[in-house]
C-alpha positions as CSV (number, residue, x, y, z in Angstrom):
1,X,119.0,-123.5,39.3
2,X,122.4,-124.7,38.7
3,X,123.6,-121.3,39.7
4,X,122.3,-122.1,43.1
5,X,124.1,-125.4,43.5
6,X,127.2,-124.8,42.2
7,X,127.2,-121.4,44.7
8,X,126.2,-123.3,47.5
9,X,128.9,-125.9,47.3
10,X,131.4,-122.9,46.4
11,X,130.4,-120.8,49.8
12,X,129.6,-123.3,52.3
13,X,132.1,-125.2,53.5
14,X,130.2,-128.7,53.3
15,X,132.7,-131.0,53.3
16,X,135.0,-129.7,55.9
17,X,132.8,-128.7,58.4
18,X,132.3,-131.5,60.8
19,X,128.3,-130.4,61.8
20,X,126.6,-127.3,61.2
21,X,123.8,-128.3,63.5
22,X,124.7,-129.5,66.9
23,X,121.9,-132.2,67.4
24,X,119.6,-133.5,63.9
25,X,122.6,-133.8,61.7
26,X,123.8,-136.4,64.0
27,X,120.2,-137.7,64.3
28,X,119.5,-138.1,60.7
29,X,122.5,-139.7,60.3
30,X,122.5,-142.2,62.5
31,X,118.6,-143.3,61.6
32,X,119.5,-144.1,58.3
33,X,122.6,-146.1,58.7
34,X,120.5,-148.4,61.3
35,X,117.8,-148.6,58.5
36,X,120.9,-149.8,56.0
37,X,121.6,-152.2,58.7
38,X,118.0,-153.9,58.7
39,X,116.6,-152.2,61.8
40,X,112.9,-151.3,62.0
41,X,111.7,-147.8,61.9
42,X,109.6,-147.2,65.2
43,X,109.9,-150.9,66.7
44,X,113.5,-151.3,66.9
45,X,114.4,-147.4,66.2
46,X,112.2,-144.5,68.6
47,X,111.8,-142.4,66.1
48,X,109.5,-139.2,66.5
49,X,109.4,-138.4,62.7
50,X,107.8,-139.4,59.7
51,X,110.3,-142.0,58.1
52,X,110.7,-141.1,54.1
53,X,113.2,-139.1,54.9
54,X,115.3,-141.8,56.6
55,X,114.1,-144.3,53.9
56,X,116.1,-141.7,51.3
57,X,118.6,-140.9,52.7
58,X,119.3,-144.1,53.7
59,X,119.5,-145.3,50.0
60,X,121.5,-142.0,48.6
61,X,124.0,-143.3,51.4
62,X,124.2,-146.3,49.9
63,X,124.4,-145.5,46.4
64,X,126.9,-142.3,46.8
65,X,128.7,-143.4,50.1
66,X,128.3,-142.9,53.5
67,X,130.0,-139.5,53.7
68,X,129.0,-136.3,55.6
69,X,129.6,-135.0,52.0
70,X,127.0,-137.3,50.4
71,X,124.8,-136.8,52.7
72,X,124.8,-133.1,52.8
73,X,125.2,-133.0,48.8
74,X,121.2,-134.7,49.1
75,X,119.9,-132.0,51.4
76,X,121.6,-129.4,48.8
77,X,119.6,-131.4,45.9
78,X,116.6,-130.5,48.4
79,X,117.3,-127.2,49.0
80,X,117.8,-126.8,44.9
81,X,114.1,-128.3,43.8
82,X,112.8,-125.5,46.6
83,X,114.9,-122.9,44.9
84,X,113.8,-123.8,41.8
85,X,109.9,-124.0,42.6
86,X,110.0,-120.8,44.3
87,X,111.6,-119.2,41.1
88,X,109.0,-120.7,39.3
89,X,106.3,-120.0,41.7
90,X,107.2,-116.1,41.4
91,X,107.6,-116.2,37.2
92,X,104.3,-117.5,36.9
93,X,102.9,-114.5,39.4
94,X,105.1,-111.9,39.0
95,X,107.2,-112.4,36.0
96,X,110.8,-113.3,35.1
97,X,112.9,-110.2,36.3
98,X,111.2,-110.2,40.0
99,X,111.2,-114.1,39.9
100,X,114.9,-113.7,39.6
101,X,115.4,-110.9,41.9
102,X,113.0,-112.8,44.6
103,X,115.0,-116.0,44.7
104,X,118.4,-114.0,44.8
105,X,116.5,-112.9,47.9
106,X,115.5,-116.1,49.7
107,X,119.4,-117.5,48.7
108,X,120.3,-115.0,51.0
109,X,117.8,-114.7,53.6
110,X,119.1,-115.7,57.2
111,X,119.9,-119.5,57.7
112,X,118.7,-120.4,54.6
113,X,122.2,-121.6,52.7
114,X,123.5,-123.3,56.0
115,X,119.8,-125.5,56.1
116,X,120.6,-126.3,52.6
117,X,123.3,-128.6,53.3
118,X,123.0,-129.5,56.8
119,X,121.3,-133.3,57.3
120,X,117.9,-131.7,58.3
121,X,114.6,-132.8,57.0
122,X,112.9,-129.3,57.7
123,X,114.2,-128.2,54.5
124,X,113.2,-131.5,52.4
125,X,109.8,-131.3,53.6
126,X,109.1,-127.8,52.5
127,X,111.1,-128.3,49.4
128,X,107.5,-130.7,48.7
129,X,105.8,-128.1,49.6
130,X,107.1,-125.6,47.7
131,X,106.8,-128.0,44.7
132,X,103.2,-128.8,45.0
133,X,102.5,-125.0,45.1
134,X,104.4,-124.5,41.8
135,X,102.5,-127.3,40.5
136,X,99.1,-125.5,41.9
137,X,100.2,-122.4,40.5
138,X,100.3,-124.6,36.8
139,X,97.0,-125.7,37.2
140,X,95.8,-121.8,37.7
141,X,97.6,-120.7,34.9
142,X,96.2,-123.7,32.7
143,X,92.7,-124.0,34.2
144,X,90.7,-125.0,31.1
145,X,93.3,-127.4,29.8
146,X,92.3,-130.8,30.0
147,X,94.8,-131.9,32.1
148,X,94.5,-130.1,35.2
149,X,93.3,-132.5,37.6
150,X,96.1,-134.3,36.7
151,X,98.1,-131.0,38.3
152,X,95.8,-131.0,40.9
153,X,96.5,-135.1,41.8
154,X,100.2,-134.1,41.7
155,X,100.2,-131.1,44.1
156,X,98.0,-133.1,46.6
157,X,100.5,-136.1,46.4
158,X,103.4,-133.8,46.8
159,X,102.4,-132.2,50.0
160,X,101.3,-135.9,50.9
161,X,105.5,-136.6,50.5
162,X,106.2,-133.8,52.4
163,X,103.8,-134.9,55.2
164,X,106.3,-138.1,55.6
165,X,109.2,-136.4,55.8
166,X,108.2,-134.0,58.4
167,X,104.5,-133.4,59.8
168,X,104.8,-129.7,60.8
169,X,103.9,-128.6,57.1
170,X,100.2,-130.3,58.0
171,X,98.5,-126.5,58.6
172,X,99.5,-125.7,55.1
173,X,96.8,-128.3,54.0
174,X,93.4,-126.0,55.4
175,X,95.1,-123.0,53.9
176,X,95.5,-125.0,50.2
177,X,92.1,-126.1,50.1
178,X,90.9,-122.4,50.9
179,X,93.0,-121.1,48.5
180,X,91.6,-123.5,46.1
181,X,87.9,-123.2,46.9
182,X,87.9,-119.2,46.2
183,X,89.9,-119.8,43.3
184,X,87.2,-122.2,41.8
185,X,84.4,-119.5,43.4
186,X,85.3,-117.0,41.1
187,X,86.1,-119.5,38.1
188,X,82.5,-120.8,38.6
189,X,80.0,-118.6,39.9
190,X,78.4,-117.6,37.0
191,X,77.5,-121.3,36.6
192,X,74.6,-123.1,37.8
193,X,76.8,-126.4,38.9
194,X,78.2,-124.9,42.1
195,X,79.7,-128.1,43.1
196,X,82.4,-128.0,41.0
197,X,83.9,-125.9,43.1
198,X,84.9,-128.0,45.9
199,X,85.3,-130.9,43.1
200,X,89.2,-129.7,42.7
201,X,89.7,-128.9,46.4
202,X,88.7,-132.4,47.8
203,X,90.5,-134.3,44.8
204,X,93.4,-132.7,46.1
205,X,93.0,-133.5,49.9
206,X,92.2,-137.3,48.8
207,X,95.6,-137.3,46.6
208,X,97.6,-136.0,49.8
209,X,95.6,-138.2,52.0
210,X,95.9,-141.3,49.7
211,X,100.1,-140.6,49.3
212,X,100.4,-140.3,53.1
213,X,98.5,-143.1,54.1
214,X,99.9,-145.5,51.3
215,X,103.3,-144.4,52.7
216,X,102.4,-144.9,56.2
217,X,101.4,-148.7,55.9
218,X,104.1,-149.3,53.7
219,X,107.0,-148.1,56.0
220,X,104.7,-149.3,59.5
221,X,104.5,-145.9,61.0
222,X,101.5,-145.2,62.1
223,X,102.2,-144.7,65.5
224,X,100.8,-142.1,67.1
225,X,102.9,-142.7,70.1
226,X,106.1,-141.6,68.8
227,X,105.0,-139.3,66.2
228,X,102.6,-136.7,67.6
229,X,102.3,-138.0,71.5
230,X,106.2,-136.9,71.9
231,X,105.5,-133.8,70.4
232,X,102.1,-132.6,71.9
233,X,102.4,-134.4,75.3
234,X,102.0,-132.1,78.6
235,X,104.9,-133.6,79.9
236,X,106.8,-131.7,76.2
237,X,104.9,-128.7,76.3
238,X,105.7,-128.0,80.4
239,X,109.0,-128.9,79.7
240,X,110.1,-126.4,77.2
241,X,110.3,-122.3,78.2
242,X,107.2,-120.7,76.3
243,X,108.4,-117.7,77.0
244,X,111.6,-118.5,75.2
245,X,109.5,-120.0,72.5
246,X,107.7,-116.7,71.8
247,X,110.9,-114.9,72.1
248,X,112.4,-116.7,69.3
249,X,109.7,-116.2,67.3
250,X,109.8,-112.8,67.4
251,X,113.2,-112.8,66.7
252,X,112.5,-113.9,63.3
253,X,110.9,-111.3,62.5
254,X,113.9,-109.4,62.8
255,X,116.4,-111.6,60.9
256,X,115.6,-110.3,57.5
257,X,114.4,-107.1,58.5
258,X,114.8,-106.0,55.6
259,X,112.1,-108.5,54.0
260,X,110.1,-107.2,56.8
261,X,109.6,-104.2,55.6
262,X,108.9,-104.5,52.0
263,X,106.3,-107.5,53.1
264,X,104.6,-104.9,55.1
265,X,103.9,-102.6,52.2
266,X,103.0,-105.5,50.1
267,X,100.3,-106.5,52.2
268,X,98.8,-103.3,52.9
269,X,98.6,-103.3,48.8
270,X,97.1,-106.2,48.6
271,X,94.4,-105.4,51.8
272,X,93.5,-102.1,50.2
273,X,93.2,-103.2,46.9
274,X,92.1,-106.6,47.8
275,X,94.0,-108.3,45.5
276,X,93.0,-111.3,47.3
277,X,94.7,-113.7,44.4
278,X,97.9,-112.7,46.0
279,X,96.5,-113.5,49.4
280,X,98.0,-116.8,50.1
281,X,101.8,-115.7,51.2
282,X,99.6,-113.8,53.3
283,X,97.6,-116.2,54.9
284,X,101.0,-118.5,55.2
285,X,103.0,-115.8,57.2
286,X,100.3,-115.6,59.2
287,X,99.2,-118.8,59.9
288,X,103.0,-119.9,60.7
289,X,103.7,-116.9,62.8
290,X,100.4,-117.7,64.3
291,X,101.3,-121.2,64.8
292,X,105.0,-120.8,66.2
293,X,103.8,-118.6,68.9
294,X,101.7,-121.1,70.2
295,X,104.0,-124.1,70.0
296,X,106.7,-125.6,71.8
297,X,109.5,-125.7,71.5
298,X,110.7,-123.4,68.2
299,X,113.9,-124.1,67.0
300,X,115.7,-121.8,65.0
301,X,115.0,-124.0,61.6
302,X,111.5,-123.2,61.9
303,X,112.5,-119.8,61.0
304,X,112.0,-121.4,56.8
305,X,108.4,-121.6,57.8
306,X,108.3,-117.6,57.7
307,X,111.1,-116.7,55.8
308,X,109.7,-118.2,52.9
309,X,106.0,-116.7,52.6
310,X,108.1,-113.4,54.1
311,X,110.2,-113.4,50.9
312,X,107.6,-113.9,48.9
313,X,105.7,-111.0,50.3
314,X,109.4,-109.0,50.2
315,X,108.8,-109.9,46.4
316,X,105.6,-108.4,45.9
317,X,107.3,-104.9,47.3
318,X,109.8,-104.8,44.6
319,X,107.3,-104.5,42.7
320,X,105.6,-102.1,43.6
321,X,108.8,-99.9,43.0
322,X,108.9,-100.8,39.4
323,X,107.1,-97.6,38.2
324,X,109.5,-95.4,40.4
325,X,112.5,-96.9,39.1
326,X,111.2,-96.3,35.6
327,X,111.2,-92.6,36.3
328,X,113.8,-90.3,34.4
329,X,116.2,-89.5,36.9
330,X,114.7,-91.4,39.4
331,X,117.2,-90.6,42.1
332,X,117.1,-87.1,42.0
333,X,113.0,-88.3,43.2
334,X,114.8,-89.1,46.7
335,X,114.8,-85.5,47.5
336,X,111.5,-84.5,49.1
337,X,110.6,-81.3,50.1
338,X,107.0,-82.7,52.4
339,X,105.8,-85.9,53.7
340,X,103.0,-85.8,51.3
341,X,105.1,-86.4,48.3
342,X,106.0,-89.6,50.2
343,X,104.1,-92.4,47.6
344,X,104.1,-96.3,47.9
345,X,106.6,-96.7,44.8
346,X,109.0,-94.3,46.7
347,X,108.7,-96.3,50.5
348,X,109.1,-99.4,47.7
349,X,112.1,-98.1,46.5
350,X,114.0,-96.5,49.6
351,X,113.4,-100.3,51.2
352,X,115.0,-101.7,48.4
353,X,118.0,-99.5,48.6
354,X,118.0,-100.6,51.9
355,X,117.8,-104.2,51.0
356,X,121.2,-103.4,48.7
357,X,123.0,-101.7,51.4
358,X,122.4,-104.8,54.5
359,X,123.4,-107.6,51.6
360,X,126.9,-107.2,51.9
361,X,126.4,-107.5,55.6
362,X,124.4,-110.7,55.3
363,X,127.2,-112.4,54.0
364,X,129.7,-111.6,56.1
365,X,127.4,-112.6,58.7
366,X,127.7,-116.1,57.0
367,X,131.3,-116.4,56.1
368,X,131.9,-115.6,59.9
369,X,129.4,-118.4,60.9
370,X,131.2,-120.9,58.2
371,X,134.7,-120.1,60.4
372,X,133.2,-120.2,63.5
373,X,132.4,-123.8,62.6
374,X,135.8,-124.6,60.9
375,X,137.2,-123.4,64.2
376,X,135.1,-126.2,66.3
377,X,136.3,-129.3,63.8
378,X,139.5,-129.7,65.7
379,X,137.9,-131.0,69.0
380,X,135.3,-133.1,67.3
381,X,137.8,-134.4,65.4
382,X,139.9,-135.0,68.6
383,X,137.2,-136.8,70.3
384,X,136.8,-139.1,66.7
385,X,140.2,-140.0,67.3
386,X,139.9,-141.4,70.4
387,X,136.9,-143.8,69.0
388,X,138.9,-145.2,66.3
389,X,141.4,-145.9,69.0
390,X,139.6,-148.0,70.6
391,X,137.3,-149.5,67.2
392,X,139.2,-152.9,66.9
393,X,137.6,-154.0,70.1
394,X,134.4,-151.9,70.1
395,X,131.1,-153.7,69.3
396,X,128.8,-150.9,70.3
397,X,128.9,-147.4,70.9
398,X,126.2,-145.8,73.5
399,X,126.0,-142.3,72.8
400,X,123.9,-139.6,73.2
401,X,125.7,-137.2,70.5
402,X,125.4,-139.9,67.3
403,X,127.3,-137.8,64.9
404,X,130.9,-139.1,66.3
405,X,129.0,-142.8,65.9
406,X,128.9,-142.0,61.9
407,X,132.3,-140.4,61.7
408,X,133.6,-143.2,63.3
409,X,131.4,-145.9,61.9
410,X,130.4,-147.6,65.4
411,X,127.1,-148.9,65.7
412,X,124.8,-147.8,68.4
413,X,121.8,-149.7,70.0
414,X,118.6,-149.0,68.2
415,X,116.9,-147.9,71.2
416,X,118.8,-145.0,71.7
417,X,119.7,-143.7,68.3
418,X,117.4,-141.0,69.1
419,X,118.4,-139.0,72.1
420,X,116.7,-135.8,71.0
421,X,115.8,-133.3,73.2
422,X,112.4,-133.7,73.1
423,X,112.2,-137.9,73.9
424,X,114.5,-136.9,77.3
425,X,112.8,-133.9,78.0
426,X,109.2,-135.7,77.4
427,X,110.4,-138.7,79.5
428,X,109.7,-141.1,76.4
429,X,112.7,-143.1,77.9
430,X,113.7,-143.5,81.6
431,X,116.6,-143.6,83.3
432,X,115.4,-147.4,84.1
433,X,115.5,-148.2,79.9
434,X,119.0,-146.6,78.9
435,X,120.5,-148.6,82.0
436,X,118.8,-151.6,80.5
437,X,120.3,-150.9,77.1
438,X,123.8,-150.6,78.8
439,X,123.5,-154.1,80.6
440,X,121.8,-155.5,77.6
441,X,124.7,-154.5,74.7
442,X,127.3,-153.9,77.3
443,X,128.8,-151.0,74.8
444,X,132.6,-151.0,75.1
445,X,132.8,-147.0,74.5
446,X,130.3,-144.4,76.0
447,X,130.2,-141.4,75.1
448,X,128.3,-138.8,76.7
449,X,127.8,-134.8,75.2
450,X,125.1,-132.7,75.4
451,X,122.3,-134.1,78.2
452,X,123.1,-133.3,81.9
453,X,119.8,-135.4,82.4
454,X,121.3,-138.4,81.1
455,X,124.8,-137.9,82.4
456,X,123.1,-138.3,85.8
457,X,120.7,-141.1,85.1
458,X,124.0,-143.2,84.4
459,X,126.3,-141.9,86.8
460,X,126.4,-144.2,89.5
461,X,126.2,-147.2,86.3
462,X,129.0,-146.0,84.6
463,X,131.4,-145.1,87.7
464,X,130.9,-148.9,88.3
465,X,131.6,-150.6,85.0
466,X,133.5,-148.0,83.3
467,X,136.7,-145.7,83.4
468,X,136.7,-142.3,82.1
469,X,139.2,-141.7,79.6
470,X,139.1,-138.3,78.1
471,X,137.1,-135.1,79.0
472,X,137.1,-132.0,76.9
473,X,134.4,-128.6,76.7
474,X,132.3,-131.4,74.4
475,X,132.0,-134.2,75.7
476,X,133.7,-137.2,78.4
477,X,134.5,-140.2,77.0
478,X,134.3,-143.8,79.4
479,X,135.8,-147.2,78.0
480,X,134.1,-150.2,79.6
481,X,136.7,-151.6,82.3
482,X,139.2,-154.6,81.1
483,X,139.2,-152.4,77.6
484,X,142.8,-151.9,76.5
């Protein structure tokens, strides 16, 4: 998958764009320079996330630099050992050609490069994922072999990793184990032993569960508090639009319409044929669409939790236009004189044509997006400026937009690092706890972005101990008064 890496770095702009995502680049960031620093994950630092992400990226940092470049160069390494399973995934079920053409296909599909090299850990999570599938898909292929509970160890301990990087994969665990458990019905029901068919299935749930748990006590972060109570409290779920929520999902299926399509035929095939070992895309698109319509809030990264399964599925419809493609003359077939001559291979094949046509569209769809964010750099850079001005006598930054605070290399307080949208909008901190941090650190720069919420918690605080020095379309900028 070296193709992939070298074209990702080649079409996305990764070092020159300042953020491609305007609030978990920042986020990610910021967590693991304050882990470099010796601050503790979930005592010191809120943190709503799993933390071997943090822990990672927090050592990449310091091996390779602490760069936007670096950093993003890791989520591309990421993005790559997802690429690469997926290919692999695909070869072992549908063979080299459509393994090829299917990955071409999720390379392109919509967001997909730009959450390869933006400092997210959606992408790393479901890079696991996509790892311990391949690594199921081994032990399928190599049943009998004596080593494939040793596959079956490794899957389960991969999607344990991606558990502790981001806990939204969990609902891929039931649909595993299901997979697994009619997999091992049809291997052994001609035997007398039944049990040996949830043997496999709960060796792999006790290698996740072991991975996850080990990982948990090792890094202190059990705490249900910050991890699951922020996400699934009433005060998050009222707070966020549901009907935006479902909107956005719906959206998605849109976004690759294309993909759309050709998933559609592939799983009427599979229904009416009931080619149920090709089920579990299925049962994943499903599940997630399912899921996402339920949940709030969706951001647009959780688009990779369809889009995946989706091109999968889009894979399974090239396919099926193999036999019309290997028709003499095939495109003198597009002329149809009735509806009747209308077969699946030919649907198969006018989507694909389809498919061609839109490419060229989806990447001009992405080199506009790529200058669109080129265009923003100069006022973030403007506003970086200003912090260095002031650096010599800055001991702390208090900001709610931590991306400048790595550009610019200021530390911020531990306790609010993590200013997401969720912690405000959840009232995991108060007005009465960021005043506190301000008294307590007395930050000599503040600057305040994207939360009108916290912009009028401090008002009255920061009208009293600060002056504001600079205000663009971003963000306003305060120095703490006697400051030069």
């Amino acid at each position: 998958m070296l193709f992939f890496f070298i074209f990702a770095i080649n079409f996305m702009p990764i070092e020159q764009v300042f953020q491609f995502d305007s609030s978990d680049e920042g986020i990610e960031l910021i967590k693991a320079i304050l882990y470099l620093d010796g601050f503790s994950m979930y005592t010191q630092v809120w943190n709503d996330q799993p933390p071997l992400s943090t822990i990672i990226l927090g050592f990449w940092l310091n091996l390779f630099g602490k760069s936007i470049y670096s950093a993003r160069l890791l989520t591309l390494t990421y993005a790559t050992v997802l690429v690469w399973s997926f290919a692999q995934t695909l070869r072992i079920c549908l063979g080299n050609f459509l393994a090829v053409i299917g990955t071409l296909l999720l390379i392109i599909s919509c967001n997909f490069l730009r959450l390869s090299v933006s400092v997210m850990i959606g992408l790393p999570s479901l890079a696991m994922v996509m790892l311990s599938i391949f690594i199921l898909s081994l032990y399928k292929h190599n049943f009998s072999q004596k080593n494939s509970q040793l596959l079956i160890l490794l899957s389960g301990g991969l999607l344990g990793l991606s558990l502790q990087i981001k806990l939204f994969t969990a609902f891929i665990i039931p649909l595993i184990i299901f997979d697994l458990v009619i997999f091992n019905f049809n291997k052994y029901k001609h035997q007398i032993q039944k049990r040996k068919i949830f043997l496999h299935p709960l060796l792999w749930l006790a290698a996740c569960l072991i991975v996850f748990i080990l990982i948990a006590i090792a890094s202190n972060s059990l705490n249900y508090e910050q991890l699951l109570q922020s996400h699934l409290s009433e005060e998050t779920i009222t707070a966020f639009s549901a009907q935006n929520s479902q909107i956005l999902t719906l959206s998605f299926l849109l976004q690759d319409f294309d993909y759309l399509l050709l998933a559609i035929l592939a799983i009427t095939v599979i229904i009416q044929k009931k080619q149920w070992e090709n089920s579990f895309p299925v049962i994943w698109l499903v599940t997630s669409f399912i899921a996402l319509m339920n949940h709030r809030p969706v951001w647009y990264h959780h688009y990779l939790l369809i889009s995946i399964p989706l091109t999968w599925l889009a894979t399974y419809g090239l396919q099926l236009s193999l036999d019309f493609f290997r028709q003499n003359k095939w495109y003198s077939k597009f002329k149809l004189t009735n509806f009747s001559q209308i077969t699946i291979p030919y649907l198969a094949a006018v989507l694909i044509i389809f498919s061609i046509v839109v490419t060229p569209i989806k990447l001009g769809v992405m080199f506009v997006e790529n200058q669109k964010y080129l265009k923003q750099n100069q006022n973030h850079i403007q506003l970086v400026d200003i912090l260095l001005k002031h650096k010599k006598y800055t001991n702390w930054l208090f900001t709610d937009y931590p991306i400048y605070a790595f550009y610019s290399g200021l530390p911020v307080p531990p306790e609010i690092a993590v200013l997401s949208h969720i912690r405000i909008e959840s009232n995991s901190i108060t007005a009465e706890q960021m005043i506190s941090v301000l008294q307590m650190y007395r930050p000599e720069q503040v600057l305040l972005c994207k939360s009108k919420t916290i912009q009028q918690y401090l008002s009255d605080y920061l009208n009293q101990n600060y002056v504001k020095t600079y205000k663009n379309s971003l963000c306003t900028h305060f120095l703490l008064k006697g400051i030069p």
